[in-house]
C-alpha positions in Angstrom: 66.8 -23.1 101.0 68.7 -20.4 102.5 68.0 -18.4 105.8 66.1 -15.4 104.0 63.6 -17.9 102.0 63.0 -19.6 105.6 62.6 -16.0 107.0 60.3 -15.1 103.7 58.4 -17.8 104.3 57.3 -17.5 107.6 56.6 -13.6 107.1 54.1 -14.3 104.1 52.9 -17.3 106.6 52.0 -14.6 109.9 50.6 -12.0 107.4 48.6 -14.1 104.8 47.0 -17.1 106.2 43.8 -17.4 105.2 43.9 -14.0 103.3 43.8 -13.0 99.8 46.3 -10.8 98.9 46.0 -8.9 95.5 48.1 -8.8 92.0 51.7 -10.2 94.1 54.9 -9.6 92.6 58.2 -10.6 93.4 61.1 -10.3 91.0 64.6 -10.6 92.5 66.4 -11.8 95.6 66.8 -15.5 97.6 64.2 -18.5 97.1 60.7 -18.0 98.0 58.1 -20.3 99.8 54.4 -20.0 100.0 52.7 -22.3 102.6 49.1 -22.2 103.6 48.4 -18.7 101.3 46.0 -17.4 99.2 46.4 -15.2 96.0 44.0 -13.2 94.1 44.6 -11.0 91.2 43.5 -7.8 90.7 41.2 -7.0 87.6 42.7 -8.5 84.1 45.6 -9.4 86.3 47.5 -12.4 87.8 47.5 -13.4 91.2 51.1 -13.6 91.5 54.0 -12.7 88.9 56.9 -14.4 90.5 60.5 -14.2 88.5 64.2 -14.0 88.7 65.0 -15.9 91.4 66.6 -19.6 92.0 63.5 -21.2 93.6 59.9 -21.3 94.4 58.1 -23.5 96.7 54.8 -23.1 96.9 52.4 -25.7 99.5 48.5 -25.5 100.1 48.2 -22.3 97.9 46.1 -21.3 96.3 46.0 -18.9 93.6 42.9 -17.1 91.4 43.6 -14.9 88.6 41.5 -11.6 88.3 38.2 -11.6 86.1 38.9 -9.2 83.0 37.9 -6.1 82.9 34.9 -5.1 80.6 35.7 -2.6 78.3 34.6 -0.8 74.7 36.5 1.2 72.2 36.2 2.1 69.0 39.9 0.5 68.6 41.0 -2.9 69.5 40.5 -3.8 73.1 41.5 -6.6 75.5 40.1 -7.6 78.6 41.1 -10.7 79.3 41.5 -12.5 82.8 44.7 -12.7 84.3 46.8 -16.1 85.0 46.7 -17.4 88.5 50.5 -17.8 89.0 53.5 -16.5 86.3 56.8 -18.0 86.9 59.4 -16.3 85.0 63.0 -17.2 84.9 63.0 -19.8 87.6 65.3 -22.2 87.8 63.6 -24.9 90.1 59.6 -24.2 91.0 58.4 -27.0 93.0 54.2 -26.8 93.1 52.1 -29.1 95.6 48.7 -28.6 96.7 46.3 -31.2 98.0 43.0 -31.8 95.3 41.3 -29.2 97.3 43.6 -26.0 97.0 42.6 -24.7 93.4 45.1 -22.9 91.0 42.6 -20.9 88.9 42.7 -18.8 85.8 40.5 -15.5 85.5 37.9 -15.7 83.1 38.0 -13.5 80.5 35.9 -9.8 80.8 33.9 -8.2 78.3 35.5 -6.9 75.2 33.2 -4.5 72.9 34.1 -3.1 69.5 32.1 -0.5 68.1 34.8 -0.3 64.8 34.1 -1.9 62.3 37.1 -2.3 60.8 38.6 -6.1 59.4 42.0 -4.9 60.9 40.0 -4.5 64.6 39.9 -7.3 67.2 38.0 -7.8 70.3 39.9 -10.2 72.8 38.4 -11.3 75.8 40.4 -14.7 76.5 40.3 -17.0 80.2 43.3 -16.5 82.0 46.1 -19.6 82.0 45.9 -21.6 85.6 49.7 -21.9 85.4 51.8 -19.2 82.7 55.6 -21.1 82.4 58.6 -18.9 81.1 61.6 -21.1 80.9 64.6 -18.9 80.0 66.9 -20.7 79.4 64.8 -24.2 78.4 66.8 -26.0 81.6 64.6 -24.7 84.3 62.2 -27.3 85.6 58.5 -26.7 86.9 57.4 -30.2 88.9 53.8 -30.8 90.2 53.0 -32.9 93.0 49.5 -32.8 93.2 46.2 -30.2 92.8 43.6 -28.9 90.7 44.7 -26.3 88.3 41.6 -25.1 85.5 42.1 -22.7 83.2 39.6 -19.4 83.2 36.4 -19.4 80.8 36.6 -17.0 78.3 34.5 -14.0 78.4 32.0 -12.1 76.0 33.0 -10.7 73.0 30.5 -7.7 71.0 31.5 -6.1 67.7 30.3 -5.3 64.4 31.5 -7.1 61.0 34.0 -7.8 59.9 36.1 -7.4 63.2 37.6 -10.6 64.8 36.6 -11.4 68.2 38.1 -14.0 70.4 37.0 -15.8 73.8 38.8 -18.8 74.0 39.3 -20.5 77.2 43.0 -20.4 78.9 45.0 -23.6 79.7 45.7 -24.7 82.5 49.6 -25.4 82.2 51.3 -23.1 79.5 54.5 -23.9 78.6 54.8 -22.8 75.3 58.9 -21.8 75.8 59.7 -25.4 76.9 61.4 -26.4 80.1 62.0 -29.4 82.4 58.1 -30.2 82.7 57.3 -33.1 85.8 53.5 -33.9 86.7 53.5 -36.5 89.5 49.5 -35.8 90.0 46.8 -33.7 89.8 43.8 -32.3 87.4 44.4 -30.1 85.1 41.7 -29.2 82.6 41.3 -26.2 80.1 38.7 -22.9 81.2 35.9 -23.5 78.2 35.2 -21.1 75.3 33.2 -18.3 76.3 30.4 -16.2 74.4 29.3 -14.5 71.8 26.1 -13.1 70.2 26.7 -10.4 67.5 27.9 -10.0 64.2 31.8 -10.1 63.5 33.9 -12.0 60.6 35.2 -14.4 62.8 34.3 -15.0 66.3 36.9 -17.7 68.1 35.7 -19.4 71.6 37.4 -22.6 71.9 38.3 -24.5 75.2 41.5 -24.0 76.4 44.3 -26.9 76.7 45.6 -28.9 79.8 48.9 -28.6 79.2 50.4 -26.7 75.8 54.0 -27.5 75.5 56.6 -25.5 72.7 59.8 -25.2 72.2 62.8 -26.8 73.9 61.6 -29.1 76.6 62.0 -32.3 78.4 58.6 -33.6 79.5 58.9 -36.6 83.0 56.9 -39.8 82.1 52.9 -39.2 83.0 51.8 -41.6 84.7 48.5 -42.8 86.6 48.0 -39.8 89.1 47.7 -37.4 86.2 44.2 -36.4 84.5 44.5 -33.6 81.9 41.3 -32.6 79.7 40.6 -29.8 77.2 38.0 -27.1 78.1 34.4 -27.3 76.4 34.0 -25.2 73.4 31.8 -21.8 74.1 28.2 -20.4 72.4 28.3 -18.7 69.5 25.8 -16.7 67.3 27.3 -14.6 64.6 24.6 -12.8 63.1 26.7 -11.5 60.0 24.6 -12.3 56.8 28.0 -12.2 54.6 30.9 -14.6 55.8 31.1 -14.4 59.1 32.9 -17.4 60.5 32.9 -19.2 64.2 34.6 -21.1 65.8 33.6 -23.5 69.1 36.2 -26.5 69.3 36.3 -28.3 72.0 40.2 -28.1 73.6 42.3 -30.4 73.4 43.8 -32.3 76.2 47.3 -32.3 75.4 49.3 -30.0 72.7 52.9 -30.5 72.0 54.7 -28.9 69.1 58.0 -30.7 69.3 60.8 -29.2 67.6 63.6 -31.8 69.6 63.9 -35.3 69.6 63.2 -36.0 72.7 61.1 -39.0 73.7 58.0 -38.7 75.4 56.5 -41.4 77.5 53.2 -42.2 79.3 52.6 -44.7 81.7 49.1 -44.3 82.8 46.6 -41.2 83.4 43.6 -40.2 81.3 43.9 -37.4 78.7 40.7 -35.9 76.9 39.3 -33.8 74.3 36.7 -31.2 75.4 33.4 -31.3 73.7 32.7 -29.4 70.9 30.3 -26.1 71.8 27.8 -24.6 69.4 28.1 -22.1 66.8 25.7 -20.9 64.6 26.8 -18.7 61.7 26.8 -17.6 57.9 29.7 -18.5 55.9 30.1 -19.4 52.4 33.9 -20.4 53.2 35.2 -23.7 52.2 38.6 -24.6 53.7 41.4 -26.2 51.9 42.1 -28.8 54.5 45.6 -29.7 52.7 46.4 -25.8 52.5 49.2 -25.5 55.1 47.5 -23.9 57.7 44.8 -26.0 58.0 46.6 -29.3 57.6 49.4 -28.8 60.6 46.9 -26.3 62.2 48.8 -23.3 63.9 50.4 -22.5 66.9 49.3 -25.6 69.3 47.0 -27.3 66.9 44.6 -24.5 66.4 43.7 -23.6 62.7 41.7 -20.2 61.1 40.1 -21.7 58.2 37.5 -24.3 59.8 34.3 -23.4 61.3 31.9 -25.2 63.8 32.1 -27.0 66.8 35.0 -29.7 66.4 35.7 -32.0 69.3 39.6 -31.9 71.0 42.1 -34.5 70.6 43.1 -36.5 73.8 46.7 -35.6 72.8 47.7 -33.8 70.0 51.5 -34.0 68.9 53.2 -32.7 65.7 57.0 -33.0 65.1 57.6 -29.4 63.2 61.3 -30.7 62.9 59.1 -33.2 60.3 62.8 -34.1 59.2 64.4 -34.5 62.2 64.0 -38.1 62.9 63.2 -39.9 66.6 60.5 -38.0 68.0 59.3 -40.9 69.9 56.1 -41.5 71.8 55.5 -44.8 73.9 52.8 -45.9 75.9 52.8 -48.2 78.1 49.0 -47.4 79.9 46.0 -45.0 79.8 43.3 -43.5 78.8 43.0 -41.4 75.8 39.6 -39.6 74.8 38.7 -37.4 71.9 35.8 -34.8 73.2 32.4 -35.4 71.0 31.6 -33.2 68.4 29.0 -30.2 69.4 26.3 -28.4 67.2 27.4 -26.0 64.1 24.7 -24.6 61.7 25.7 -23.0 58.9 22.7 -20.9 56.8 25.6 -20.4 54.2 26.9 -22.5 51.5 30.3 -22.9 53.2 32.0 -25.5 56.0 30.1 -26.7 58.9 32.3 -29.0 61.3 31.5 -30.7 64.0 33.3 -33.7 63.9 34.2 -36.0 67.2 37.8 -35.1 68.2 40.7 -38.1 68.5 41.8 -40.1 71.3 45.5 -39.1 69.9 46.8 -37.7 66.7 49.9 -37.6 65.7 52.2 -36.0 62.3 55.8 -37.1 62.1 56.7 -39.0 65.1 57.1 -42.7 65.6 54.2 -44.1 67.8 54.7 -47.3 69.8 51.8 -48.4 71.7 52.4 -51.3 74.5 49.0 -51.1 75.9 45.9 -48.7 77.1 42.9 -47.7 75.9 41.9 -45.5 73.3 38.6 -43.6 72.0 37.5 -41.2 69.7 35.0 -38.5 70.5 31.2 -39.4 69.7 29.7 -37.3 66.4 28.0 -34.3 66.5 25.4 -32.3 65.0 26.2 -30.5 61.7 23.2 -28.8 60.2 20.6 -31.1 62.0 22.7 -34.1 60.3 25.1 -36.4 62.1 29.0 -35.7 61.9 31.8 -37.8 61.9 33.3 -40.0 64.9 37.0 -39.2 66.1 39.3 -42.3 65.7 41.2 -43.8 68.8 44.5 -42.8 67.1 44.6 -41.2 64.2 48.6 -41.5 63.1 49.6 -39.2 60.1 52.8 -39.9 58.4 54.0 -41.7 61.5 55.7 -44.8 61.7 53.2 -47.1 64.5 53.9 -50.6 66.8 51.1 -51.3 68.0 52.1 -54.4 70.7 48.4 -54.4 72.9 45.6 -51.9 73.7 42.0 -51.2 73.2 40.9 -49.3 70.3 37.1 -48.9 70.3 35.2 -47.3 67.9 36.9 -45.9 64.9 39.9 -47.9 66.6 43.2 -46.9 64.5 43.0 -44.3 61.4 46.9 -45.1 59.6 47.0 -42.3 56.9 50.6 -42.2 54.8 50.1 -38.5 53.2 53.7 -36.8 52.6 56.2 -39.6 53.8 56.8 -43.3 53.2 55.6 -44.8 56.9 54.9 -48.3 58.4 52.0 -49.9 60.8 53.6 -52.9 62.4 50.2 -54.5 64.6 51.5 -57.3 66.9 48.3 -57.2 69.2 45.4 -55.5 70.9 41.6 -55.1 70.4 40.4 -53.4 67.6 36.8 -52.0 66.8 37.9 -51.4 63.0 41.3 -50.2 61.6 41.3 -48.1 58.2 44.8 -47.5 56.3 45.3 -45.6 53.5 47.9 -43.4 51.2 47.3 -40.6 49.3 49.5 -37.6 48.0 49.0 -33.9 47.3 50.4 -30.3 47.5 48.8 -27.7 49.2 
């Protein structure tokens, strides 16, 4: 670093020890380091916004995003909690914390609607632990070790058919890509917040670990790394005519991969969050081959499902679904769907509250070398038992499968739009179920 990051350094060092200083911002100038500090956002707002400059170093730091605001408006509002640290336009940001010096999102406020409009929406979303700009997709954010937990979503009030949303935030969000290294540490999604009121669709799903996008080049995880989705919220939508809810458990890891490049994993654990509970009346039945619902949007998620789903362990779908040699290999670890939670629909319509997968995949060729692999237990759907999550669920992806555990609903092989092969040399199965169908949406 150069002499004015050394100087900076110190100077944030003699001032801040052991004090919480309020809504930071820094955008401009030499490298930065933070040693020894603690960072709290104002209300809605992040701790520290730090952009524009070659490096950060931050040590021993600890930073807590603000608690959202609680508001009410006649129009759409948002109040929700701010990210504990924003890196914008950073080449190099170099994060290491010992497992005691928290990185924390703000949980989300209260957001109250007294529209009642369908084009109205209440937000009241957990702040990120972690928010990660890469512009251009070259910069590189490395962890060395901590405990970063995304914020709980808030509470959401309105009046049918406004949307309402208190979803938990992630804890790493890295939806523009970058040079992404975790050495070590825990990151887990904020869970799903709440909700008792009437609304066409209230959302208050646990947030992800990490959620990765766009260009990026993501270091082999290995055995210091734990990631795991948040829990799904509480929901009661008391509108007698569709109104939909959603309280999925997050999942552990998200990546929407547009490149080709490999991904690896060589030990760590990586779980679904539990499903929450929603209880609602709907008379909507998804397509679950329409489009939407198939791929799911942005980072899994979908808009047509309701209950209390279960999160995937790790979730990856090659969008590029014709660009060939997105490549996942695992060598070790553990991967966990979250179990199902409790959905009661008094309509005639979809009530989901299946077990989440240890891994599911679309379009990417999956070779497995060893770990361990489980699907998330059933849950309750209308006082009758769900379905189990699979270890692996691999959809139109090609799958070597050399050693491993797969317990339970072991390996799900599904060949839906594309021509793909199961090689199994090895490993432990508790059952394996393969099967081809075709359709349009």
């Amino acid at each position: 670093m150069n002499r004015f990051g050394i100087i900076f350094s110190l100077m944030l060092v003699g001032c801040a020890t052991g004090f919480s200083q309020t809504s930071t911002n820094i955008s401009g100038g030499a490298n930065v380091v933070f040693e020894d500090l603690s960072f709290a956002g104002g209300a809605g707002e992040a701790a520290a916004t730090i952009s524009d400059i070659p490096s950060l170093d931050s040590f021993n730091t600890r930073y807590v995003g603000g608690e959202g605001l609680s508001l009410s408006n006649s129009s759409s509002v948002v109040a929700s909690g701010g990210a504990g640290l924003v890196i914008d336009n950073i080449d190099v940001t170099t994060i290491s914390n010992t497992v005691s010096v928290n990185v924390l999102g703000g949980k989300g406020g209260v957001a109250e609607l007294s529209g009642s409009s369908a084009t109205l929406s209440g937000t009241a979303l957990g702040g990120s632990a972690i928010d990660f700009d890469a512009s251009p997709s070259t910069q590189a954010l490395t962890i060395l070790g901590g405990n970063f937990v995304g914020g709980e979503g808030g509470l959401v009030i309105g009046k049918s058919p406004v949307k309402l949303y208190a979803d938990g935030g992630s804890a790493i969000n890295a939806q523009s890509g970058g040079a992404i290294s975790l050495t070590s540490g825990t990151f887990t999604g904020g869970k799903g917040g709440t909700a008792d009121t009437e609304a066409g669709l209230i959302t208050a799903t646990g947030g992800t670990g990490l959620a990765l996008a766009g260009s990026y080049n993501l270091a082999p995880l290995g055995s210091g790394v734990s990631i795991t989705g948040g829990a799904g919220g509480n929901i009661v939508n008391t509108a007698t005519v569709d109104g939909d809810a959603q309280a999925f458990g997050g999942h552990g890891v998200v990546i929407n991969s547009t490149t080709a490049t490999p991904l690896s994993f060589s030990g760590g654990t990586y779980a679904g969050g539990k499903g929450g509970t929603a209880s609602f009346d709907s008379d909507d039945v998804a397509n679950p081959f329409s489009e939407k619902n198939y791929f799911g949007t942005y980072f899994g998620a979908v808009e047509d499902i309701n209950g209390a789903k279960g999160g995937h362990g790790l979730r990856i779908y090659n969008e590029e679904y014709d660009l060939k040699g997105t490549v996942l290999n695992i060598t070790d670890g553990t991967f966990i769907g979250g179990d199902g939670g409790v959905s009661d629909n008094a309509g005639s319509g979809d009530s989901i509250a299946d077990g989440g997968h240890g891994i599911f995949t679309d379009y990417v060729d999956l070779n497995i070398y060893g770990g361990t692999f489980r699907g998330g237990a059933a849950g309750t759907s209308n006082n009758d038992p769900a379905s189990a999550g699979a270890g692996i669920y691999a959809r139109d992806s090609n799958v070597l499968i050399t050693n491993g555990t797969f317990e339970g609903k072991g390996l799900l092989f599904e060949s839906h739009y594309f021509d793909s092969t199961a090689t199994l040399q090895g490993g432990t199965f508790d059952d394996a179920v393969f099967y081809a169908r075709s359709d349009e949406y």
